[in-house]
C-alpha positions in Angstrom: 204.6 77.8 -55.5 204.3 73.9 -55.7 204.7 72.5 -52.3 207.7 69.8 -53.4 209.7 73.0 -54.1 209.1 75.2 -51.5 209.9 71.9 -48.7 213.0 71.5 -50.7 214.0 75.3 -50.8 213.1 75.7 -46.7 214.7 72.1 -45.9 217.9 72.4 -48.5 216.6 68.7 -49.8 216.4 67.4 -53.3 212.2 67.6 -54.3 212.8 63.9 -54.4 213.5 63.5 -50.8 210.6 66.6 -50.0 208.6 63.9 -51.9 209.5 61.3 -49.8 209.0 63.7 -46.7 205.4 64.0 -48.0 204.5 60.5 -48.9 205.4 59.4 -44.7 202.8 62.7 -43.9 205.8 64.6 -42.1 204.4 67.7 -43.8 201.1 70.0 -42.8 199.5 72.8 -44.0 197.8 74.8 -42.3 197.5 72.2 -39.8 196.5 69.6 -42.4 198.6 66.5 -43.3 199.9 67.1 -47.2 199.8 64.3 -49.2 200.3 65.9 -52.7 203.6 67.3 -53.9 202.5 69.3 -57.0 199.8 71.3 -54.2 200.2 75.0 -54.9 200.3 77.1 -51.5 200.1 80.8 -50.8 202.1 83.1 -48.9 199.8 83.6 -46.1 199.9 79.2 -46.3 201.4 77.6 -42.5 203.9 75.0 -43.8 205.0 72.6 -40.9 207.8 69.8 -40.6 207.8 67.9 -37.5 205.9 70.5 -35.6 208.3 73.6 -36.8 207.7 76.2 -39.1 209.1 76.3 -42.6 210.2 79.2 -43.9 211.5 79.7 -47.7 215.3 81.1 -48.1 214.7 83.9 -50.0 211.4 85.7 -51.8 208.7 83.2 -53.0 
């Protein structure tokens, strides 16, 4: 799953404003600052917004 979409799914934000969430490097993965929306990330993938752990609504 693109990154954009699964900030936007775990958040309930538009991908524009994920986008923006990743362009000010308020996203990690795995412990990494994102900078790239269209990055694809696993299941097993640690997705982090402000120190807390995203997790997607439903099924990825």
């Amino acid at each position: 799953m693109r990154l954009d979409k699964f900030v936007s799914q775990s958040l309930g934000t538009t991908r524009k404003q994920s986008k923006q969430l990743l362009r000010q490097q308020l996203i990690k993965v795995d412990g990494v600052v994102a900078c790239r929306a269209e990055q694809h990330i696993d299941i097993d993938s640690v997705v982090t917004f402000e120190g807390r752990r995203l997790q997607p609504p439903g099924p990825l």
